[in-house]
The first five atom37 places (N, CA, C, CB, O) and aatype in JSON, in Angstrom:
{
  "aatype": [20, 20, 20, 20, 20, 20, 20, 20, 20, 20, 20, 20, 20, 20, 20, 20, 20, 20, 20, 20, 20, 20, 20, 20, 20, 20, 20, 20, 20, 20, 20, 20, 20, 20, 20, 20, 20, 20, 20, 20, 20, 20, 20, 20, 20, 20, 20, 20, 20, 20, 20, 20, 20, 20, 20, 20, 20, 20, 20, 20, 20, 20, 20, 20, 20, 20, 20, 20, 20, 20, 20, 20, 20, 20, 20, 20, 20, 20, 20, 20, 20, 20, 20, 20, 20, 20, 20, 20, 20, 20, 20, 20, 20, 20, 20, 20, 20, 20, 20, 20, 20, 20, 20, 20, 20, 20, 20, 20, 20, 20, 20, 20, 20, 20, 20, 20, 20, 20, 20, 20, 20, 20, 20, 20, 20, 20, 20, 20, 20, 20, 20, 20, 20, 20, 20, 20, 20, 20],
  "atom_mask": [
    [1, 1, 1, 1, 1],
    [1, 1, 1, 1, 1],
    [1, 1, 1, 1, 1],
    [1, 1, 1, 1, 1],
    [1, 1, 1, 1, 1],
    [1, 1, 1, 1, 1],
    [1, 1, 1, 1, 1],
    [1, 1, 1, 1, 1],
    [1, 1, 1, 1, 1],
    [1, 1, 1, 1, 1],
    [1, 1, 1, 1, 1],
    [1, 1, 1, 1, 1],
    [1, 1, 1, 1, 1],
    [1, 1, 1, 1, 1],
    [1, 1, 1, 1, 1],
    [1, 1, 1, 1, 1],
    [1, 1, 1, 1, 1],
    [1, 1, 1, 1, 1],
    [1, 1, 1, 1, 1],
    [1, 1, 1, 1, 1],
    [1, 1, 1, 1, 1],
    [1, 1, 1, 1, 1],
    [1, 1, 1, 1, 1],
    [1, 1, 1, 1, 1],
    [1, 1, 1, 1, 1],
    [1, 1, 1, 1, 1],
    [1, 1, 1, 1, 1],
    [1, 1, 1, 1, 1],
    [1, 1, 1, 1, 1],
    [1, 1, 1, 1, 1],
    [1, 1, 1, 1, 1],
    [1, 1, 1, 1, 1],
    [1, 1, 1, 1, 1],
    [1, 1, 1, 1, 1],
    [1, 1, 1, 1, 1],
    [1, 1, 1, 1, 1],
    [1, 1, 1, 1, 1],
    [1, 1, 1, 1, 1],
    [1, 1, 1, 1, 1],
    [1, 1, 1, 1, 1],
    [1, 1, 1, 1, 1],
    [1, 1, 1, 1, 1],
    [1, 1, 1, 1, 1],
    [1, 1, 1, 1, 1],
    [1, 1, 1, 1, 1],
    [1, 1, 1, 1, 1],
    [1, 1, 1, 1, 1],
    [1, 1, 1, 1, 1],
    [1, 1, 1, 1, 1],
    [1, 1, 1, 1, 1],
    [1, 1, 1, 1, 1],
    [1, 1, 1, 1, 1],
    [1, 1, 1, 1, 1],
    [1, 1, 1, 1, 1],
    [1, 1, 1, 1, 1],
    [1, 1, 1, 1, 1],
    [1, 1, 1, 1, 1],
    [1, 1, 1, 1, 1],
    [1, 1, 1, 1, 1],
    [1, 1, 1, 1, 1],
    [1, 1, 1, 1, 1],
    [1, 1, 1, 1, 1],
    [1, 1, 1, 1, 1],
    [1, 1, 1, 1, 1],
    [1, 1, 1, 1, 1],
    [1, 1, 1, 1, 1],
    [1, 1, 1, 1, 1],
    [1, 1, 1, 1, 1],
    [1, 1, 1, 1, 1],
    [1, 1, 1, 1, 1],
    [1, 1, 1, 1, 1],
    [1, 1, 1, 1, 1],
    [1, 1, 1, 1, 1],
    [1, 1, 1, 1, 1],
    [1, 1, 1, 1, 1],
    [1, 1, 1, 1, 1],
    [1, 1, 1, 1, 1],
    [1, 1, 1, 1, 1],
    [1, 1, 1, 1, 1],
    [1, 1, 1, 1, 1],
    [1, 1, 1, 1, 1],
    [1, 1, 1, 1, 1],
    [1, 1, 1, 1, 1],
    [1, 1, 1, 1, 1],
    [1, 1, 1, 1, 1],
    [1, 1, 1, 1, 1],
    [1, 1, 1, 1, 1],
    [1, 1, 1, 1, 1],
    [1, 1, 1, 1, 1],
    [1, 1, 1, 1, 1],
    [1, 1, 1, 1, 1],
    [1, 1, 1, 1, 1],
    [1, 1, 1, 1, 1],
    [1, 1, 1, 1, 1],
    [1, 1, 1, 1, 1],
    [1, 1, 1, 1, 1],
    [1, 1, 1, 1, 1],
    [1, 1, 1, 1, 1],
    [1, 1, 1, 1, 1],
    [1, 1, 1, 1, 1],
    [1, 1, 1, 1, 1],
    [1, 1, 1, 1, 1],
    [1, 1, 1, 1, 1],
    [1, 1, 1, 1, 1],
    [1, 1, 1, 1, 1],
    [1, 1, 1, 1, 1],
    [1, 1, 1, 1, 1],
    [1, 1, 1, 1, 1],
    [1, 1, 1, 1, 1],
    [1, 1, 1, 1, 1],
    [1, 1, 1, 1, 1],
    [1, 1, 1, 1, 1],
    [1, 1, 1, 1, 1],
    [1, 1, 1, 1, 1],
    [1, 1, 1, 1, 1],
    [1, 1, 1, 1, 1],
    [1, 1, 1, 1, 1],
    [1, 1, 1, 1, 1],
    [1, 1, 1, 1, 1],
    [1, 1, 1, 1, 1],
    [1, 1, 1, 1, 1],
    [1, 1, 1, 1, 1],
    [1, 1, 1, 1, 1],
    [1, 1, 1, 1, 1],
    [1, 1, 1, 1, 1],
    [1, 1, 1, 1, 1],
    [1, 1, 1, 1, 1],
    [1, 1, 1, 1, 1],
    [1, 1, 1, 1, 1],
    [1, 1, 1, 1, 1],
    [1, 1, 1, 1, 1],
    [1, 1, 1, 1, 1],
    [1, 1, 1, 1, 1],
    [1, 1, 1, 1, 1],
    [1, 1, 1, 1, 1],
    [1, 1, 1, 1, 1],
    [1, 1, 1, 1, 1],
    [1, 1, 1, 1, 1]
  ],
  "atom_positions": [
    [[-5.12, 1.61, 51.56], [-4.82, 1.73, 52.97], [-6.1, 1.47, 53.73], [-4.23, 3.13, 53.31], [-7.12, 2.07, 53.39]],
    [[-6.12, 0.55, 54.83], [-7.09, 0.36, 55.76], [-7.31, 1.12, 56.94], [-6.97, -0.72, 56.1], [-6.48, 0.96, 57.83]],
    [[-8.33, 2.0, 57.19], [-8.27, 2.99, 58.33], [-8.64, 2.38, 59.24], [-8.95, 4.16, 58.29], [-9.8, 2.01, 59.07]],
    [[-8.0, 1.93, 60.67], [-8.91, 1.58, 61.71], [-9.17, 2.35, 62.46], [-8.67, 0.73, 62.36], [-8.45, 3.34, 62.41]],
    [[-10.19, 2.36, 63.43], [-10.58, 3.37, 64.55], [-9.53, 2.7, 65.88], [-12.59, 3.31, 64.92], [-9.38, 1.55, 66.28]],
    [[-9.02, 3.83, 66.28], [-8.13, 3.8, 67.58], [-9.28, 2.75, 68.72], [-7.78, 5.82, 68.27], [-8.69, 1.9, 69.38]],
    [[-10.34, 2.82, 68.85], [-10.86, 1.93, 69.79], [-10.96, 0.49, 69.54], [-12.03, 2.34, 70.08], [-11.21, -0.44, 70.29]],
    [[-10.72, 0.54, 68.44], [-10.69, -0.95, 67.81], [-9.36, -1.74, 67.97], [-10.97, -0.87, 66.22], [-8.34, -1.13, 67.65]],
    [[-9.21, -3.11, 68.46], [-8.12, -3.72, 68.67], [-7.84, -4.17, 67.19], [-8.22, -4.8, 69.77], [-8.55, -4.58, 66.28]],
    [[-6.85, -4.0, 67.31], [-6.08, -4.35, 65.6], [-5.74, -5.73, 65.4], [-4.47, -3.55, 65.3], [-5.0, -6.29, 66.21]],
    [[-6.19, -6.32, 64.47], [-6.76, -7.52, 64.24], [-4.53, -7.76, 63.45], [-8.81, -7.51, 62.9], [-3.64, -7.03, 63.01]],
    [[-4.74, -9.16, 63.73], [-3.8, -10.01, 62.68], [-3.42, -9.83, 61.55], [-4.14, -10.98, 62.42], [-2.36, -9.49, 61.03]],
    [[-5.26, -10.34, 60.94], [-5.3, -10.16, 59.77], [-6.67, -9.69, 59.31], [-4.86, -11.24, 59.22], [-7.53, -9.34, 60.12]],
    [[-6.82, -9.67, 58.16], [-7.74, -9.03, 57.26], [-8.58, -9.78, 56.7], [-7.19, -8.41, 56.34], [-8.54, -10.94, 57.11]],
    [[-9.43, -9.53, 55.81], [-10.65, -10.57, 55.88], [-10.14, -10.48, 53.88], [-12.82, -9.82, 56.76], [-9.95, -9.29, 53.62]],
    [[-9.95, -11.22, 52.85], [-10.05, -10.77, 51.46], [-10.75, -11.92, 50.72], [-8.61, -10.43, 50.82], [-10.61, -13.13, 50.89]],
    [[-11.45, -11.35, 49.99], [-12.45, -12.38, 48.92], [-11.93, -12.67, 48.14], [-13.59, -12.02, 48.25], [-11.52, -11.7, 47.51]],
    [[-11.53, -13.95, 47.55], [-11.13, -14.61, 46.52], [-12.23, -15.37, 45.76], [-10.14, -15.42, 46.96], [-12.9, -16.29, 46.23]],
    [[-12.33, -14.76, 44.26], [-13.23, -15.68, 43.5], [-12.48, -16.54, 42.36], [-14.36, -14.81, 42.84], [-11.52, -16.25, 41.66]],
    [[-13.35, -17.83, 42.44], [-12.13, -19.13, 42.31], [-13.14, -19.53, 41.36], [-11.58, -20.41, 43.8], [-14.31, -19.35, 41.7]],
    [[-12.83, -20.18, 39.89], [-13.49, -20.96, 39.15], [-13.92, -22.27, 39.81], [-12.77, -21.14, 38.07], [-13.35, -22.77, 40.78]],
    [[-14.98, -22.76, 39.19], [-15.4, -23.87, 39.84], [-14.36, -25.43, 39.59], [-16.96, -23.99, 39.29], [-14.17, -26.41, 40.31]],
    [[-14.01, -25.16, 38.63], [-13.11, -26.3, 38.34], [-11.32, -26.25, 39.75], [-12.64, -25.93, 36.19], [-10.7, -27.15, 40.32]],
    [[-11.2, -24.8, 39.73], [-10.21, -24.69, 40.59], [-10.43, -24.83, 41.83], [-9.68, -23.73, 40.48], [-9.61, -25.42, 42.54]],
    [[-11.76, -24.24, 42.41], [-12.23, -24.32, 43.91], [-12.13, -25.96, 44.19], [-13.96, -23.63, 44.17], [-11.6, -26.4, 45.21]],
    [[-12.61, -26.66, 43.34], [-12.86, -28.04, 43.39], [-11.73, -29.12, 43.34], [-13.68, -28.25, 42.37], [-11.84, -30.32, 43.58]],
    [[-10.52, -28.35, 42.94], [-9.1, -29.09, 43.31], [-8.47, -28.5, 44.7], [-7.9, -28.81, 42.0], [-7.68, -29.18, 45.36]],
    [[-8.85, -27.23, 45.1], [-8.37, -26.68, 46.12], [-9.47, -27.58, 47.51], [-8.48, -24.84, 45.83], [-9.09, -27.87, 48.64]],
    [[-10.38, -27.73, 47.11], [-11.09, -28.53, 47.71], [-10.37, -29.79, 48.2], [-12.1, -28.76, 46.92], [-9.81, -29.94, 49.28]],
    [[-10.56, -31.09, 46.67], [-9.45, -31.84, 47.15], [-8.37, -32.17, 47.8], [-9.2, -31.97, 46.8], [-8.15, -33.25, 48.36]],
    [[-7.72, -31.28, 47.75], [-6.26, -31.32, 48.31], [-6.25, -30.58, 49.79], [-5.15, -30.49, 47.2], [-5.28, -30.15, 50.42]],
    [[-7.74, -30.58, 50.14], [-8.16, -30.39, 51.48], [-8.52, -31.53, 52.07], [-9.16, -29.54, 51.59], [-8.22, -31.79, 53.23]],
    [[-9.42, -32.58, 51.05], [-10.11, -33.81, 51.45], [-9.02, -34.68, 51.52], [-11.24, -34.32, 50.51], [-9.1, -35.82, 51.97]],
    [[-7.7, -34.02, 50.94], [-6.84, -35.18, 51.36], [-5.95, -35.03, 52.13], [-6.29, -35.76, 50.51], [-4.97, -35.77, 52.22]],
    [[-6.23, -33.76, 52.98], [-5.36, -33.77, 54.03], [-3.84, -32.88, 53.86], [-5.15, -35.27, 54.24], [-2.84, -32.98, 54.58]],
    [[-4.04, -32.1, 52.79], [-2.47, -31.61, 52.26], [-2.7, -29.81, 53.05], [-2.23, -31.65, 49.82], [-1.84, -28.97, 53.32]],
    [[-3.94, -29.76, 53.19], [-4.57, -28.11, 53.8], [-5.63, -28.43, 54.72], [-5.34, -26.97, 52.52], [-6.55, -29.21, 54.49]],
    [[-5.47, -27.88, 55.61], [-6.64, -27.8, 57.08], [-7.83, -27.62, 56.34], [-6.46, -26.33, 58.39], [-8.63, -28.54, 56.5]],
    [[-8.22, -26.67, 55.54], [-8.93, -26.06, 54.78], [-8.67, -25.24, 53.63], [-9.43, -25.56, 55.41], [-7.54, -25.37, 53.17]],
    [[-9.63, -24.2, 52.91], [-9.12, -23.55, 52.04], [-8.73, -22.19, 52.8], [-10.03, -23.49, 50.88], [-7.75, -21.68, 52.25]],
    [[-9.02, -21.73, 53.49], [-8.01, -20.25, 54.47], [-6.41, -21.02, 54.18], [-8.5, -20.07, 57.01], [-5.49, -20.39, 53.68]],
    [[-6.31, -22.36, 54.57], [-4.94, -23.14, 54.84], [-4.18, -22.66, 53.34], [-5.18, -25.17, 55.08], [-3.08, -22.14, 53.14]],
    [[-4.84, -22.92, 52.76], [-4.14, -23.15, 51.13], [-4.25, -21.98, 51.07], [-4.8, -24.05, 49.77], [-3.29, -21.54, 51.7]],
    [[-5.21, -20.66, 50.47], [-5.07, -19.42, 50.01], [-3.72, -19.06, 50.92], [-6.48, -18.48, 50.21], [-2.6, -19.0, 50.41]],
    [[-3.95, -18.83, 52.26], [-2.72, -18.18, 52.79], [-1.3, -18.87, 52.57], [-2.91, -18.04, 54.23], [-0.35, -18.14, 52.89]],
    [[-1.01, -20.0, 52.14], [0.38, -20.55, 51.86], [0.3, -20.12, 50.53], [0.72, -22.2, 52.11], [1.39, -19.65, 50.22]],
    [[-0.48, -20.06, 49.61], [-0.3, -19.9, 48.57], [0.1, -18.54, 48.17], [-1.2, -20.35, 48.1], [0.57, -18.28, 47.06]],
    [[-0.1, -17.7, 49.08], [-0.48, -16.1, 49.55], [1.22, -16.05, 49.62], [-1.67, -15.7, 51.39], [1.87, -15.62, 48.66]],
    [[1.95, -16.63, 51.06], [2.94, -16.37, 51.19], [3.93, -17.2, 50.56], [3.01, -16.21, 52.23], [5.07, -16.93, 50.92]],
    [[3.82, -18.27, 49.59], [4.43, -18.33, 48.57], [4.73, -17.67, 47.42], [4.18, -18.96, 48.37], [5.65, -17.64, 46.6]],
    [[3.74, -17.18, 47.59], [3.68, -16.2, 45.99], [4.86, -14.41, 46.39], [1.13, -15.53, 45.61], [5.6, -13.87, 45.57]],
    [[4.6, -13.94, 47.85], [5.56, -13.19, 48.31], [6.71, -13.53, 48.58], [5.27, -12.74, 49.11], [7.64, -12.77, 48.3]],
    [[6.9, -14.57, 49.1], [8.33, -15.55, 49.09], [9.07, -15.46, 47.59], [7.9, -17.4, 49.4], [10.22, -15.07, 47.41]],
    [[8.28, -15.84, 46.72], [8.97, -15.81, 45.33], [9.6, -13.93, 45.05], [7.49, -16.41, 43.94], [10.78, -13.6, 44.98]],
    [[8.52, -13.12, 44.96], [8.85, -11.96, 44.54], [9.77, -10.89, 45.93], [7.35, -11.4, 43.98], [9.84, -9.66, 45.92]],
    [[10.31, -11.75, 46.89], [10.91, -10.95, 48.07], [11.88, -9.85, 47.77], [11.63, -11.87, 48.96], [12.14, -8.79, 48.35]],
    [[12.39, -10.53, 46.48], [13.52, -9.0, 46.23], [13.2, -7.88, 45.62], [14.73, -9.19, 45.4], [13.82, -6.83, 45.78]],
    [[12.11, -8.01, 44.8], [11.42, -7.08, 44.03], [11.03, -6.43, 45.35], [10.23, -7.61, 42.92], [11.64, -5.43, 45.74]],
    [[10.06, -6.95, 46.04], [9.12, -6.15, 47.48], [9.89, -5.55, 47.92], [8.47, -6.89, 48.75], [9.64, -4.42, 48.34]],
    [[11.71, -6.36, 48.02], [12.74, -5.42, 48.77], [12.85, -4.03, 48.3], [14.15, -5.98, 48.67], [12.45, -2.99, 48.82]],
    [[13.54, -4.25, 47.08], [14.07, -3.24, 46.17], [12.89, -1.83, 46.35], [14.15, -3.99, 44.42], [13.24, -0.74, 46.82]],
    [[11.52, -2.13, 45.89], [10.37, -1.41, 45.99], [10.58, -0.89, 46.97], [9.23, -1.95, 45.94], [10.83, 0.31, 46.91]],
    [[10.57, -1.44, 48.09], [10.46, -0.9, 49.79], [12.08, 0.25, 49.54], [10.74, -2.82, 51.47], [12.0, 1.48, 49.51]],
    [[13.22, -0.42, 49.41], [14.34, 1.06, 49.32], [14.08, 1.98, 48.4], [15.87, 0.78, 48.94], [14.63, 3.05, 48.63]],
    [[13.4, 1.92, 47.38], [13.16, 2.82, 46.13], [12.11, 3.96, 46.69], [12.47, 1.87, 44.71], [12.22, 5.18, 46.76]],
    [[11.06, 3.11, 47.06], [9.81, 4.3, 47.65], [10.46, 4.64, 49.08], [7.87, 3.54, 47.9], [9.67, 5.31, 49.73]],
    [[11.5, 4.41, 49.69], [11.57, 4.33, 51.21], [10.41, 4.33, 52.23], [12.28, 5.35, 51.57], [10.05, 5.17, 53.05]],
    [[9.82, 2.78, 51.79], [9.09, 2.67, 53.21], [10.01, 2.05, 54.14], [7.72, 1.8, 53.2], [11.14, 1.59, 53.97]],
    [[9.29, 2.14, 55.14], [9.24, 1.32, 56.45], [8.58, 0.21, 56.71], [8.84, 1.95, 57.34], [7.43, 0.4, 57.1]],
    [[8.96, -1.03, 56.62], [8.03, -2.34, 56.64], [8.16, -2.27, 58.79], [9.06, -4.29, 55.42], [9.03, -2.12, 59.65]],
    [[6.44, -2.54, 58.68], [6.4, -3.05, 60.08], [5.3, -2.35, 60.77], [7.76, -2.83, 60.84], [4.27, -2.17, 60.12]],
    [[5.35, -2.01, 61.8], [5.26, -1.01, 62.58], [5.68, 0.1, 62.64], [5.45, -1.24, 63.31], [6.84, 0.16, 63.08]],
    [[5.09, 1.29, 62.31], [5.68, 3.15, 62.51], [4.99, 3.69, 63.93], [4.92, 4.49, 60.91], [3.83, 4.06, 63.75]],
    [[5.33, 3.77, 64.92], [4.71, 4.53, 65.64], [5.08, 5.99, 65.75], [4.71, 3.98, 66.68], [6.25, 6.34, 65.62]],
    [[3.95, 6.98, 66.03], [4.58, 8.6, 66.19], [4.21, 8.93, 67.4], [4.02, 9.8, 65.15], [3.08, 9.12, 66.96]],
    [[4.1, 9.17, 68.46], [4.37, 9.8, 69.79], [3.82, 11.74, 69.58], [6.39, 9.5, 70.14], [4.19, 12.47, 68.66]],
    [[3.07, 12.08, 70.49], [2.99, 13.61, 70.08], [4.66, 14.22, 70.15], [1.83, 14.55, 71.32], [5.14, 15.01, 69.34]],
    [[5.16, 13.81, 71.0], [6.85, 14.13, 71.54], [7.56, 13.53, 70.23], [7.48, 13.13, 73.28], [8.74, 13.83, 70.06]],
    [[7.15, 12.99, 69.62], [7.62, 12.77, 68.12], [8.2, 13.54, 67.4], [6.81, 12.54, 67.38], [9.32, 13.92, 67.07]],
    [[6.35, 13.78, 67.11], [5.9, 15.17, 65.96], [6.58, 16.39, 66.68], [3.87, 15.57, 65.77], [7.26, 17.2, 66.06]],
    [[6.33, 16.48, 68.16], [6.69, 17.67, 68.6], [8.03, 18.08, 67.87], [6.79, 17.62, 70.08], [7.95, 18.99, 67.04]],
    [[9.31, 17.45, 68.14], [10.59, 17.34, 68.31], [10.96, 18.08, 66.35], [11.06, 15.39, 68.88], [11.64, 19.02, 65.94]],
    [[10.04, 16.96, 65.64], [10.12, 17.36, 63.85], [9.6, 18.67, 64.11], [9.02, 16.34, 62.5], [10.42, 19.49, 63.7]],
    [[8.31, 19.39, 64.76], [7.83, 20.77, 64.3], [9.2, 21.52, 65.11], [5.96, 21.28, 64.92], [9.75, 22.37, 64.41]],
    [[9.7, 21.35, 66.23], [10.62, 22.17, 67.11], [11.86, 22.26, 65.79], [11.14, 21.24, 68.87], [12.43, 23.32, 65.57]],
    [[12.14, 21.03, 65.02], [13.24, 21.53, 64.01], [12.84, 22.03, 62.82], [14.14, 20.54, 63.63], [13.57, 21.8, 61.86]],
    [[11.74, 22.73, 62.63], [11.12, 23.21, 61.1], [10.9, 22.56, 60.09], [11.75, 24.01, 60.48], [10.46, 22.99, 59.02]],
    [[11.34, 20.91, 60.52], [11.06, 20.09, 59.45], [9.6, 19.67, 59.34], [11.91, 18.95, 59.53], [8.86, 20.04, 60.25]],
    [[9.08, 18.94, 58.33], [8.21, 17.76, 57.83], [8.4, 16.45, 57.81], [7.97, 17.86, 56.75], [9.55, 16.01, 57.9]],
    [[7.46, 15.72, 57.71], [7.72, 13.96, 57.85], [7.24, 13.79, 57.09], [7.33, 12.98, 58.85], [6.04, 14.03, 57.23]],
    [[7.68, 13.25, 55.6], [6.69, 12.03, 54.45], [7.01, 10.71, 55.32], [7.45, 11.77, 52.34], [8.04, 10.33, 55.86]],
    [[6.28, 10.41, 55.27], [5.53, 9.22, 56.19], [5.3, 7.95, 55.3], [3.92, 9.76, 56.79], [4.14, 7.89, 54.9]],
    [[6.27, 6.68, 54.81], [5.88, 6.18, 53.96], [5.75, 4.25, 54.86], [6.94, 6.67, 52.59], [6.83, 4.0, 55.41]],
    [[4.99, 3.41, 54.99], [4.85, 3.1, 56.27], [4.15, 1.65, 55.17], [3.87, 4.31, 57.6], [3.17, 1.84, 54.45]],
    [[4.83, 0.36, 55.23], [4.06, -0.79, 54.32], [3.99, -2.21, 55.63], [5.29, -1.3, 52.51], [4.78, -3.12, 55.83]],
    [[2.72, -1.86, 56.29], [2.56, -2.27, 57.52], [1.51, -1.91, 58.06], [3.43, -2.0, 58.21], [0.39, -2.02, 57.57]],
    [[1.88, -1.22, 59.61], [0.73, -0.33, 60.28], [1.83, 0.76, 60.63], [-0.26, -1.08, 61.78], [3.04, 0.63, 60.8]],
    [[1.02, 1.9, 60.68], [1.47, 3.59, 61.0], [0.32, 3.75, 61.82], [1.58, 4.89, 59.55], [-0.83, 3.38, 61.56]],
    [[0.87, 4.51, 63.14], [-0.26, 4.78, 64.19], [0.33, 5.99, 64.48], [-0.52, 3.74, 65.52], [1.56, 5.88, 64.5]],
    [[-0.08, 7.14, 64.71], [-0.23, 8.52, 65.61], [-0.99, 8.12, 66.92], [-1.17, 9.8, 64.77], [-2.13, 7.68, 66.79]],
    [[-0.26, 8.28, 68.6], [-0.87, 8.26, 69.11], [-1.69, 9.17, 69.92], [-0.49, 7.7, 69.3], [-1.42, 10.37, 69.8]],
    [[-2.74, 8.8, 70.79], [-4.07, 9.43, 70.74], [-3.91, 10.72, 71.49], [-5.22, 8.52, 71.38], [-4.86, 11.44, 71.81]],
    [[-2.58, 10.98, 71.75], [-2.8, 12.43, 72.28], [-2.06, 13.44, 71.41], [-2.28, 12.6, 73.81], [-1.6, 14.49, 71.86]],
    [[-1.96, 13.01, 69.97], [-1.6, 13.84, 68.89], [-2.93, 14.47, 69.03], [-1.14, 13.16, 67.41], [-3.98, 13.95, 69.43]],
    [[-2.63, 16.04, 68.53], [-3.68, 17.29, 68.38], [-3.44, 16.94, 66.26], [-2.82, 19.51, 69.4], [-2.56, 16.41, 65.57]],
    [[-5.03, 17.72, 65.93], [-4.68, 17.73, 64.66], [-3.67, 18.75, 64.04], [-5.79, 17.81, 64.06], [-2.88, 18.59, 63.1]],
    [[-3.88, 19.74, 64.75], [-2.8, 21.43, 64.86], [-1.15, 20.67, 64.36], [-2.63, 22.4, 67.29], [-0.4, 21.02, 63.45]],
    [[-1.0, 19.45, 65.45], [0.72, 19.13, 65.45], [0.49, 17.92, 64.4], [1.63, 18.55, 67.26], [1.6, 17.55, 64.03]],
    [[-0.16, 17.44, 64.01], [-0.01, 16.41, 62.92], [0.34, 17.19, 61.66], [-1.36, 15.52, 62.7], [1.26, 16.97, 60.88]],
    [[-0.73, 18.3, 61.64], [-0.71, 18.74, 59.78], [0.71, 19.83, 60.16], [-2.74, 19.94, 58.86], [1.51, 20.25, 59.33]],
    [[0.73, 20.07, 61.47], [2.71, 20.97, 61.24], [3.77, 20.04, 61.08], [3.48, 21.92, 62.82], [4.86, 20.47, 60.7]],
    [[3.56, 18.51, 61.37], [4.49, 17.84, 61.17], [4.58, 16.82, 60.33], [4.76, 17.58, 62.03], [5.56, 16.09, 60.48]],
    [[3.46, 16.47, 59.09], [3.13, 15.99, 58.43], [2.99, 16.46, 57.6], [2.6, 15.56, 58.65], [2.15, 17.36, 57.57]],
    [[3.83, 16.08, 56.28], [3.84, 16.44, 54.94], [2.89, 15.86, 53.78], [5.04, 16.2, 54.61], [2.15, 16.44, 53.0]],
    [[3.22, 14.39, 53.97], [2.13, 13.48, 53.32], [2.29, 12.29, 53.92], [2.2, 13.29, 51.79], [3.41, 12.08, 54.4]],
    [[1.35, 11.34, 54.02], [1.98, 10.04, 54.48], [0.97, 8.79, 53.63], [1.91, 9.94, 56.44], [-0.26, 8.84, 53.51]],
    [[1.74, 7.87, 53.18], [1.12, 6.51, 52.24], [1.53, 5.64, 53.02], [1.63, 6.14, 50.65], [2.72, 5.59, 53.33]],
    [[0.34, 4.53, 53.62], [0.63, 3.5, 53.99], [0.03, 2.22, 53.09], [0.29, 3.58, 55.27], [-1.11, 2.23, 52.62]],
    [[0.77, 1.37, 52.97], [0.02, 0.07, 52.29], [0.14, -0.82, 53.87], [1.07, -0.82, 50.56], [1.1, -1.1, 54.59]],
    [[-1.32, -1.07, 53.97], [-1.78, -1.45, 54.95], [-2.49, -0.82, 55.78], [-1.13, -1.82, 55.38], [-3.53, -0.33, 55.34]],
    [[-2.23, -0.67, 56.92], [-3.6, 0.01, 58.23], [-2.67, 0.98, 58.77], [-4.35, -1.26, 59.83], [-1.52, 0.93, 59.2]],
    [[-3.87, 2.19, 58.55], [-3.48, 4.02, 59.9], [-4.08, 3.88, 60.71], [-3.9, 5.8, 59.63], [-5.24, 3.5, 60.67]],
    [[-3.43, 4.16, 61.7], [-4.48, 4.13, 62.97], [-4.38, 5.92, 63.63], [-3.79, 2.67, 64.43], [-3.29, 6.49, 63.62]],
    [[-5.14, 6.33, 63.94], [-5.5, 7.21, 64.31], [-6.43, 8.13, 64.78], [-5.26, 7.32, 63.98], [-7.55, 7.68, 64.55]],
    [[-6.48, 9.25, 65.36], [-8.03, 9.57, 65.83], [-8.76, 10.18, 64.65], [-8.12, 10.69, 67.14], [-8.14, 10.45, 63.62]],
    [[-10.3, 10.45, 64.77], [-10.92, 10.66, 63.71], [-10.63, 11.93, 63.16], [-12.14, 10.46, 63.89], [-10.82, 12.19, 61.97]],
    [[-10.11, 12.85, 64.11], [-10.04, 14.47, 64.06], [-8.89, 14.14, 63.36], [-9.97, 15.57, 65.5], [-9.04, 14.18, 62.14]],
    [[-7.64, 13.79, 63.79], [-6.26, 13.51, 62.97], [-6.09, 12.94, 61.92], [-5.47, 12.89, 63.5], [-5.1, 13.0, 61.2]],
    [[-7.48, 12.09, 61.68], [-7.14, 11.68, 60.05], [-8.21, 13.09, 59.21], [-7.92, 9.5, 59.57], [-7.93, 13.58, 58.12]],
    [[-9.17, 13.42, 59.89], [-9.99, 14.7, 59.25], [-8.86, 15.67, 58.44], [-10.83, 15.71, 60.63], [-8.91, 16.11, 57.29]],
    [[-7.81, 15.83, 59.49], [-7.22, 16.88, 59.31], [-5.56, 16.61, 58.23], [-7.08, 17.42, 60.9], [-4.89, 17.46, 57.64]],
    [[-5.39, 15.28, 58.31], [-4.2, 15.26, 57.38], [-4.81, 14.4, 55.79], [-2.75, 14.27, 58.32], [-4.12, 13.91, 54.91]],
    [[-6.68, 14.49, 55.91], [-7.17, 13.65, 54.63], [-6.43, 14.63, 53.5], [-9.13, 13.51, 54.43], [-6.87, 14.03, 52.53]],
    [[-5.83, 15.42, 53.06], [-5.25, 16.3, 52.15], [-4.14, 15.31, 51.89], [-4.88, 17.84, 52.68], [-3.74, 14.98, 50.78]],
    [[-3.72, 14.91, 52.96], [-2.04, 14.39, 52.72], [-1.8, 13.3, 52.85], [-1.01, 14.84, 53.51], [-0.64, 12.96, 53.06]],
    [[-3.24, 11.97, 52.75], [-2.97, 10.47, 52.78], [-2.81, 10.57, 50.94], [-4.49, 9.28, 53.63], [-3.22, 11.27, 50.02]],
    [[-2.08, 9.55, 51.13], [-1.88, 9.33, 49.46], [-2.3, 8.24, 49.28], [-0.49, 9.37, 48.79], [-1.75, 7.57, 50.15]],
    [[-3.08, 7.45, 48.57], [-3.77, 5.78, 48.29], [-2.74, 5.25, 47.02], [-5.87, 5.79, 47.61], [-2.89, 4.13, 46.53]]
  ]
}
């Protein structure tokens, strides 16, 4: 999971290092010099979402099995409020971005937060992730 800081504008995408044999960099190269990829960002990322394209039902299945939420999760303090007002908890399972926003207290996060796993980026304040670090799961 990627933590960003709430002041930070939330980027697209992500920055990831790929190390490529020299014999392979050097065809991925090619097939740049010939015009089939803008560059190599061009190719890694088609190749990226080809490779998820192929396995989409598995990712599906995974996503109903663990019950995430693909996308966007937003929580509202009037959220959390509403879950602590019914005595419940929230497992929080979020394969995307999950944001608490900034006028969550840490007090109403950890009463309304059970555990929460995101694959991908939390956004939240520093005190609110201080206070639910017990209950991120990696």
């Amino acid at each position: 999971m990627k933590v960003v800081a709430m002041k930070d504008k939330l980027p697209d995408t992500d920055k990831v290092t790929v190390n490529l044999g020299l014999v392979d960099l050097a065809q991925v190269d090619l097939l740049v010099d010939e015009g089939f990829y803008t560059n190599r960002t061009d190719f890694v990322r088609t190749a990226v979402r080809n490779q998820l394209q192929q396995h989409a039902e598995a990712i599906r299945q995974t996503v109903l099995r663990k019950r995430f939420v693909m996308g966007l999760q937003r929580y509202s303090r009037t959220d959390l409020e509403r879950v602590v007002a019914a005595g419940e908890q929230l497992e929080i399972h979020v394969l995307g971005l999950a944001t608490l926003d900034d006028d969550v207290t840490p007090e109403l996060a950890t009463a309304a937060i059970a555990s929460i796993r995101v694959l991908g980026a939390f956004v939240a304040s520093a005190a609110v992730k201080h206070a639910l670090a017990d209950r991120i799961q990696t």
